[in-house]
GUKEZA-618415 format. One line per field, with one value per atom (N, C-alpha, C, O): residue number from 1; residue in three letters; chain; atom name; x negated, y, z negated. Coordinates in Angstrom, 1 decimal, padded with zeros to 4 digits. Layout:
N
resi (NUM, ...)
resn (ALA, ...)
chain (A, ...)
name (CA, ...)
X (X, ...)
Y (Y, ...)
Z (Z, ...)
***
This chain:
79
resi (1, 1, 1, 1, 2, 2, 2, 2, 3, 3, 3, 3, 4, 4, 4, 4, 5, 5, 5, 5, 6, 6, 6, 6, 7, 7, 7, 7, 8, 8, 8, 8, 9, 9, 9, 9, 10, 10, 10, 10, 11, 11, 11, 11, 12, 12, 12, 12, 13, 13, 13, 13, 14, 14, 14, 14, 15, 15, 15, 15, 16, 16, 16, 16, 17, 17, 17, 17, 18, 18, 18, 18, 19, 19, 19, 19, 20, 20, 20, 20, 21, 21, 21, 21, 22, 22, 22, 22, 23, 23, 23, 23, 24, 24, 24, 24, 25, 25, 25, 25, 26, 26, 26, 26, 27, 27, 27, 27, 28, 28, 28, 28, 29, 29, 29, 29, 30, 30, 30, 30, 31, 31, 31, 31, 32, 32, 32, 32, 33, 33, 33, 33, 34, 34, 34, 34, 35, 35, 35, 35, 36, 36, 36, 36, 37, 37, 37, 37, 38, 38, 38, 38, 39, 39, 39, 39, 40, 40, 40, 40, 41, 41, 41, 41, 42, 42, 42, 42, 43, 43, 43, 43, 44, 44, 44, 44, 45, 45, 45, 45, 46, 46, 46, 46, 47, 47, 47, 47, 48, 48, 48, 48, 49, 49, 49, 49, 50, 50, 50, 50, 51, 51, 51, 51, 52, 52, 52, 52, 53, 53, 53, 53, 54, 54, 54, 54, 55, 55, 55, 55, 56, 56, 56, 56, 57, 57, 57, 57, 58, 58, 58, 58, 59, 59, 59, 59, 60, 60, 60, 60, 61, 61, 61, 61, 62, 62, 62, 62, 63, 63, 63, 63, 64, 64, 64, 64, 65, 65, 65, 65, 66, 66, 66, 66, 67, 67, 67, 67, 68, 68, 68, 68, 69, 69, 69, 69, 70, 70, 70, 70, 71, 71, 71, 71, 72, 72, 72, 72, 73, 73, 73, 73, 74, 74, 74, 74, 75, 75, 75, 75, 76, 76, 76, 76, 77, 77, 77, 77, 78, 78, 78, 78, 79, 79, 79, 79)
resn (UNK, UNK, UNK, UNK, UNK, UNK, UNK, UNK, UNK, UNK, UNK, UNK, UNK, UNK, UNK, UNK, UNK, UNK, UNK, UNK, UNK, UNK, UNK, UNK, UNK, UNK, UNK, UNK, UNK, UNK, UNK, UNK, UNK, UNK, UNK, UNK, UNK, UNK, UNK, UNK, UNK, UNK, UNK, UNK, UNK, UNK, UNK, UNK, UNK, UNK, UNK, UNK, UNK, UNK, UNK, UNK, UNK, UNK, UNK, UNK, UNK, UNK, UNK, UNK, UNK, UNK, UNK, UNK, UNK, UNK, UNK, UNK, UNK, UNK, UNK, UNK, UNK, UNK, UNK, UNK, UNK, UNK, UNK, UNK, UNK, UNK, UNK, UNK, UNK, UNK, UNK, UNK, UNK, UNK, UNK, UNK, UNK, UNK, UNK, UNK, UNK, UNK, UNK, UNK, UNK, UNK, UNK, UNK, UNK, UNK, UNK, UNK, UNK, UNK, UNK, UNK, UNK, UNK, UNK, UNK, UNK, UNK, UNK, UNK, UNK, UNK, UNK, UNK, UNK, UNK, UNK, UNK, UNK, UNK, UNK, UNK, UNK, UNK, UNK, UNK, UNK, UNK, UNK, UNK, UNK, UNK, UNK, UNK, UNK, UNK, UNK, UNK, UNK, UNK, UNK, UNK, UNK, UNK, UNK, UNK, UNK, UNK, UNK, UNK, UNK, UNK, UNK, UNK, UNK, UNK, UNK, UNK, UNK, UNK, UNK, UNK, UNK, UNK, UNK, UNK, UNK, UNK, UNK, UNK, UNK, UNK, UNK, UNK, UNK, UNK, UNK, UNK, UNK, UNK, UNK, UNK, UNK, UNK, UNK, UNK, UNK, UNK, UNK, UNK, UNK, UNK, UNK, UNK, UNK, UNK, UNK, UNK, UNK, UNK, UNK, UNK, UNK, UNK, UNK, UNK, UNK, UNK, UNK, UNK, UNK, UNK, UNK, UNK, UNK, UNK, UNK, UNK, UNK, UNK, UNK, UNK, UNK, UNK, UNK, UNK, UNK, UNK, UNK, UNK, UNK, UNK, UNK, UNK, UNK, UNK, UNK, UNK, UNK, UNK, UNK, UNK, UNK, UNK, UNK, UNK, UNK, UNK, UNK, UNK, UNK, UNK, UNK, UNK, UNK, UNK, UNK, UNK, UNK, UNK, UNK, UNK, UNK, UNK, UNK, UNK, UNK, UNK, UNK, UNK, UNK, UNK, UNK, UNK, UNK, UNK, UNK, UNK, UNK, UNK, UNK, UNK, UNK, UNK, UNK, UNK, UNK, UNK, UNK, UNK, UNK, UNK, UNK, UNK, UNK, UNK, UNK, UNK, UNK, UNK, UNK, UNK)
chain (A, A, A, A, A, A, A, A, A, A, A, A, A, A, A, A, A, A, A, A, A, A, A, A, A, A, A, A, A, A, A, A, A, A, A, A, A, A, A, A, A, A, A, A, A, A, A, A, A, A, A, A, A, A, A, A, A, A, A, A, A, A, A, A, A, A, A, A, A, A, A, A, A, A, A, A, A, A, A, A, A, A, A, A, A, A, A, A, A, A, A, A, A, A, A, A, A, A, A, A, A, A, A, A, A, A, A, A, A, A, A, A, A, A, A, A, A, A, A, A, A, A, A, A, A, A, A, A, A, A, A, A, A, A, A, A, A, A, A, A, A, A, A, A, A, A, A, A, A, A, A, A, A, A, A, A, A, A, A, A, A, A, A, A, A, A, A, A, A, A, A, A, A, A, A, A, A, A, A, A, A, A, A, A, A, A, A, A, A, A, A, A, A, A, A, A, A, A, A, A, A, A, A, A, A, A, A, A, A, A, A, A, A, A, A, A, A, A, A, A, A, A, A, A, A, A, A, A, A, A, A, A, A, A, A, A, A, A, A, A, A, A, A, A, A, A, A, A, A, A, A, A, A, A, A, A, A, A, A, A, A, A, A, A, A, A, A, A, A, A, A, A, A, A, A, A, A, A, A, A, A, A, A, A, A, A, A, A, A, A, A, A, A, A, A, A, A, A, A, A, A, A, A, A, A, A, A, A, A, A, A, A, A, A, A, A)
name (N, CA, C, O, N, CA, C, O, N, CA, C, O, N, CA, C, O, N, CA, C, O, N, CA, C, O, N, CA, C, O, N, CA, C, O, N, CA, C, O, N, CA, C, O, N, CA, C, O, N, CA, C, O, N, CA, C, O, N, CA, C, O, N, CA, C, O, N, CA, C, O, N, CA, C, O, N, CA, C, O, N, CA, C, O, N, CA, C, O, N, CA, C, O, N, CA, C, O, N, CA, C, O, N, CA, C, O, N, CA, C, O, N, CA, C, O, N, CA, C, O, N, CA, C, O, N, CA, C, O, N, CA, C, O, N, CA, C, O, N, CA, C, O, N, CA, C, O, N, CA, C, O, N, CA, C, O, N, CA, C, O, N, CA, C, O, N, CA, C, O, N, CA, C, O, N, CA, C, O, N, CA, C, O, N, CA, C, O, N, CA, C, O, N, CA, C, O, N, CA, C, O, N, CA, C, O, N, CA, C, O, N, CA, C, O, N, CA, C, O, N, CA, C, O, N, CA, C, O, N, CA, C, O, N, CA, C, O, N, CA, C, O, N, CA, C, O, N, CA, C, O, N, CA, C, O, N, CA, C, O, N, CA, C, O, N, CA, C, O, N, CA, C, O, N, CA, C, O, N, CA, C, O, N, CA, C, O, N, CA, C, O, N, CA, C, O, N, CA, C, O, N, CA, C, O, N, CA, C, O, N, CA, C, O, N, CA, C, O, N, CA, C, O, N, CA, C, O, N, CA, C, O, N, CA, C, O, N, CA, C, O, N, CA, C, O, N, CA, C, O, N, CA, C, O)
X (-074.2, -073.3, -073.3, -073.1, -073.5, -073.3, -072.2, -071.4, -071.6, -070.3, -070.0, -068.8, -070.7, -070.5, -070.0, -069.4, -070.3, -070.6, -069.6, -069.2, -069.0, -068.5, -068.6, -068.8, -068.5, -069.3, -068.4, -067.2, -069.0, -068.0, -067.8, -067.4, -067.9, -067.6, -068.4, -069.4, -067.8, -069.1, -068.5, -067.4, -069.4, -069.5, -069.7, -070.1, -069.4, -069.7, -069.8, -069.0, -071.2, -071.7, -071.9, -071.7, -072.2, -072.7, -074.4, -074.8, -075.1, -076.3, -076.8, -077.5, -076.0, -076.7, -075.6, -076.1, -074.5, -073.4, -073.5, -073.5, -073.6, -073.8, -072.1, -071.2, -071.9, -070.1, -069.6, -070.1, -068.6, -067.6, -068.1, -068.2, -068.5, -068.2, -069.8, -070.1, -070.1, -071.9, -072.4, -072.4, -073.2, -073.8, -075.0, -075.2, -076.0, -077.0, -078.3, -079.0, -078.3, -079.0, -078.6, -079.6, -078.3, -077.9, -078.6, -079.4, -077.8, -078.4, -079.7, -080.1, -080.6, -081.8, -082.7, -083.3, -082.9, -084.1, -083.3, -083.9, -082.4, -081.4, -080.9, -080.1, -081.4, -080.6, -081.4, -080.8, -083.2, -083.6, -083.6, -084.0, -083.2, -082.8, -081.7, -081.4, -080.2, -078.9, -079.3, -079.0, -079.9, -080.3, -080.7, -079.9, -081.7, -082.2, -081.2, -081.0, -080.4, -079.5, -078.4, -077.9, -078.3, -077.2, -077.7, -076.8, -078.9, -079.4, -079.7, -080.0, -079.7, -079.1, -080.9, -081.4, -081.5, -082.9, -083.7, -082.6, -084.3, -084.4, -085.4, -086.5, -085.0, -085.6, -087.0, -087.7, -087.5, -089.0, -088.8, -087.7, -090.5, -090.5, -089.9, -089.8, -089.6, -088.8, -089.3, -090.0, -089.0, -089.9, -090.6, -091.0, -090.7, -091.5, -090.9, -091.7, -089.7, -089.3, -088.1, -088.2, -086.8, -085.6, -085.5, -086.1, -084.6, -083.7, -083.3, -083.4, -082.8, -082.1, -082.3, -081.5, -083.5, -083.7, -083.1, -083.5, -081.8, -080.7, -080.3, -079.6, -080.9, -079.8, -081.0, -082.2, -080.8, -082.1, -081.1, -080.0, -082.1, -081.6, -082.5, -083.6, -081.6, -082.2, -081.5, -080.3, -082.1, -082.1, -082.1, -082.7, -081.1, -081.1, -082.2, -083.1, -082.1, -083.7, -083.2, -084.0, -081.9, -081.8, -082.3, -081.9, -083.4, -083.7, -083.1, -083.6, -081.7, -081.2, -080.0, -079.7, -079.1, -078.3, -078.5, -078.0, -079.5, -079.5, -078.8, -078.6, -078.3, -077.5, -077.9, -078.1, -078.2, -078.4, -077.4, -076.2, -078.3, -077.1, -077.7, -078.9, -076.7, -076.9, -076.5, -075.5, -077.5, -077.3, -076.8, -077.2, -076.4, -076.2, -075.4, -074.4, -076.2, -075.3, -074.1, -074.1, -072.8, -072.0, -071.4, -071.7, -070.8, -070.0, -068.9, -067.9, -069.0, -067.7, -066.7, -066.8, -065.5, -064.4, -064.1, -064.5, -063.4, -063.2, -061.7, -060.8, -061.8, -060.2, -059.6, -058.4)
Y (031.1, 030.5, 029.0, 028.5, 028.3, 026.7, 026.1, 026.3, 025.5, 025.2, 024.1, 023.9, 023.4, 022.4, 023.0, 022.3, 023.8, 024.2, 025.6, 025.9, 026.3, 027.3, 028.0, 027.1, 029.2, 029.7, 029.5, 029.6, 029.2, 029.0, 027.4, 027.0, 026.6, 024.9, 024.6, 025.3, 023.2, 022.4, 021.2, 021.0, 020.1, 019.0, 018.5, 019.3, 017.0, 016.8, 015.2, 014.6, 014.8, 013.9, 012.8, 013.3, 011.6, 010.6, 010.6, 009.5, 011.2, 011.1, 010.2, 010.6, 009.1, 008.2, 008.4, 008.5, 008.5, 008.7, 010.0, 011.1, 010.0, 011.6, 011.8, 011.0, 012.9, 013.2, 013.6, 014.5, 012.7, 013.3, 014.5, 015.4, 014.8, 015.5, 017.2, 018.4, 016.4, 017.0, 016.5, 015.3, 017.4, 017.5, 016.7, 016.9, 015.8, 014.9, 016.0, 016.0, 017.1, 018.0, 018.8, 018.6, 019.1, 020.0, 018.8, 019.1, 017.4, 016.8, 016.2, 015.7, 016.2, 016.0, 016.6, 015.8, 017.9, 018.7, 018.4, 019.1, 017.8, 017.6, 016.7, 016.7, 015.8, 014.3, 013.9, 013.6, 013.9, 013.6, 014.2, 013.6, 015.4, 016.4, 016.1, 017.0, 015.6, 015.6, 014.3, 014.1, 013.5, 012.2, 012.4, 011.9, 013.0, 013.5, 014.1, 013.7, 015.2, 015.9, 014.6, 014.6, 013.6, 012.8, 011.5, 010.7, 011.5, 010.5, 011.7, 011.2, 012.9, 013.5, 014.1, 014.3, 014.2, 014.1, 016.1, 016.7, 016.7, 018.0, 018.2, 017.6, 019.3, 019.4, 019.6, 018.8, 020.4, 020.7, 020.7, 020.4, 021.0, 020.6, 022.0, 022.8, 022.6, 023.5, 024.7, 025.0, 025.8, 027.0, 027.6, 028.8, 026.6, 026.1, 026.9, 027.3, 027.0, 027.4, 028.7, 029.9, 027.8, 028.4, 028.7, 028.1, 029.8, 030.2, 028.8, 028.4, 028.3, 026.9, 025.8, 025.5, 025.0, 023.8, 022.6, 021.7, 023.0, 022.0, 022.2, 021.4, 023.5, 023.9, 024.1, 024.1, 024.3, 024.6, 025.0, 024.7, 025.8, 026.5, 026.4, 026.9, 025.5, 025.3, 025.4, 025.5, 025.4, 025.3, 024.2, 023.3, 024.2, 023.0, 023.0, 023.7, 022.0, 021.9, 022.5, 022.9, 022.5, 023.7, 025.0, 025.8, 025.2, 026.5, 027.9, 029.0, 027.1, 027.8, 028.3, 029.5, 027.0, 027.8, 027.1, 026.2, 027.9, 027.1, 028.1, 029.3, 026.8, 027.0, 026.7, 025.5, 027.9, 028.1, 027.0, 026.7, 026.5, 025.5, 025.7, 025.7, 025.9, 025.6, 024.1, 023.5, 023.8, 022.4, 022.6, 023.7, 022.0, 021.7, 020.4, 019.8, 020.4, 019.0, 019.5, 020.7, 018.7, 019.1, 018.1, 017.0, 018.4, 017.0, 016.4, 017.1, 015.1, 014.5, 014.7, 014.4, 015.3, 015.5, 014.0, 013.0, 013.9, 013.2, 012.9, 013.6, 011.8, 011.3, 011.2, 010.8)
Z (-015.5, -016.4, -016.2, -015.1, -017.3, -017.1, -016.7, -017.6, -015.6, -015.2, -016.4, -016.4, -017.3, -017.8, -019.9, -020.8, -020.0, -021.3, -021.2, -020.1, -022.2, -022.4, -023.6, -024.4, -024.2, -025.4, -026.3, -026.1, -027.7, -028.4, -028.4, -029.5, -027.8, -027.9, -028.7, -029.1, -029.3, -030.2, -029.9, -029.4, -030.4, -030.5, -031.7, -032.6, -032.2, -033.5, -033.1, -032.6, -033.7, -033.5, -034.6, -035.7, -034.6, -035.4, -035.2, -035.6, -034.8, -034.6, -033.2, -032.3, -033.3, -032.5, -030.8, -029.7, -031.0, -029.7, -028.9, -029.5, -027.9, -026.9, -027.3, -027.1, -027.8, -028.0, -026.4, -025.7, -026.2, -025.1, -024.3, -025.1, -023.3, -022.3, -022.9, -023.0, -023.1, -023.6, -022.7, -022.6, -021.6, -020.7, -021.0, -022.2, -020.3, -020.7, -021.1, -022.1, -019.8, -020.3, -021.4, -022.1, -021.6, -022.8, -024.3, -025.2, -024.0, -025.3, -025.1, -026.1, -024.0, -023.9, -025.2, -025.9, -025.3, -026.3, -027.7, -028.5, -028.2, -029.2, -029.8, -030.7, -029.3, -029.6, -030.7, -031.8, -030.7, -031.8, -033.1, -034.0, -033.3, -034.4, -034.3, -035.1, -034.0, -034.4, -035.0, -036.2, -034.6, -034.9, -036.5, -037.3, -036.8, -038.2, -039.0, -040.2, -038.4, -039.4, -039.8, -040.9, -038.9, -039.0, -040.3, -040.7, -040.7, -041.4, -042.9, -044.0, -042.8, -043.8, -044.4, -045.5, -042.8, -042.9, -042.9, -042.8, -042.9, -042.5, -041.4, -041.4, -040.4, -039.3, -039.4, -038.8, -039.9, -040.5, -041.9, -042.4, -042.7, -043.7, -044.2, -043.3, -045.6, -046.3, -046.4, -047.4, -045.3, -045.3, -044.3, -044.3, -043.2, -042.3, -040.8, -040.0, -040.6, -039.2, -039.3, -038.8, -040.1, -040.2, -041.8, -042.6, -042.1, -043.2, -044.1, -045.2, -042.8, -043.4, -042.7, -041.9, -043.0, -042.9, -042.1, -041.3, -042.7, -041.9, -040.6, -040.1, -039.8, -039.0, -037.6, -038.0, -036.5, -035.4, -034.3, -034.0, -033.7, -032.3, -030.8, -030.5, -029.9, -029.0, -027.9, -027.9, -026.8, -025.0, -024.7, -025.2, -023.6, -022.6, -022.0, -022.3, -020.9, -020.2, -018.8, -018.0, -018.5, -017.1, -017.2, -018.0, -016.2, -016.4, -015.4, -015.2, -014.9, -014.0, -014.7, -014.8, -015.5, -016.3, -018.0, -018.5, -018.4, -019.9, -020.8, -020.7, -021.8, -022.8, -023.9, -024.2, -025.0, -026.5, -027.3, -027.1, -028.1, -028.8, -029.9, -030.0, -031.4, -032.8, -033.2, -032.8, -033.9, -034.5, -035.9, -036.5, -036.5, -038.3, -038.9, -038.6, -039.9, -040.5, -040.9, -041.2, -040.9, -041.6, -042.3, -042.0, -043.3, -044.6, -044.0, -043.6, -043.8, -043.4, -044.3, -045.5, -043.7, -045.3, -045.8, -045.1, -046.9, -047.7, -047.8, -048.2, -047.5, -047.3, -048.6, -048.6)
***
């Protein structure tokens, strides 16, 4: 179990800022795909990996305690 991570957490990013208390590992394999979702870009091309384009499933680079992470764009609400 990752002492750093807990199931169920998320994070919500601007693309470019590590969010609060996101382990460096964990955003290492991730930063350049939240980067992409965040510029409103798609992870692969349409067809190519996932269901849904928008969204990717990855590992930290601890291989002692890695943690599965879903990525996805989401809509900033609207004020």
């Amino acid at each position: 179990m990752c002492p750093f991570h807990k199931p169920g957490q998320f994070f919500v990013s601007d693309g470019e800022n590590k969010p609060e208390k996101l382990c460096d590992y964990a955003r290492l394999p991730i930063k350049d795909m939240v980067n992409k979702l965040a510029k409103r870009e798609l992870l692969q091309r349409r067809g190519t990996w996932m269901l849904d384009d928008d969204k990717g499933i990855f590992a930290c680079v601890d291989g002692l305690h890695p943690v599965i992470m879903l990525i996805e764009a989401i809509e900033e609400s609207k004020k």
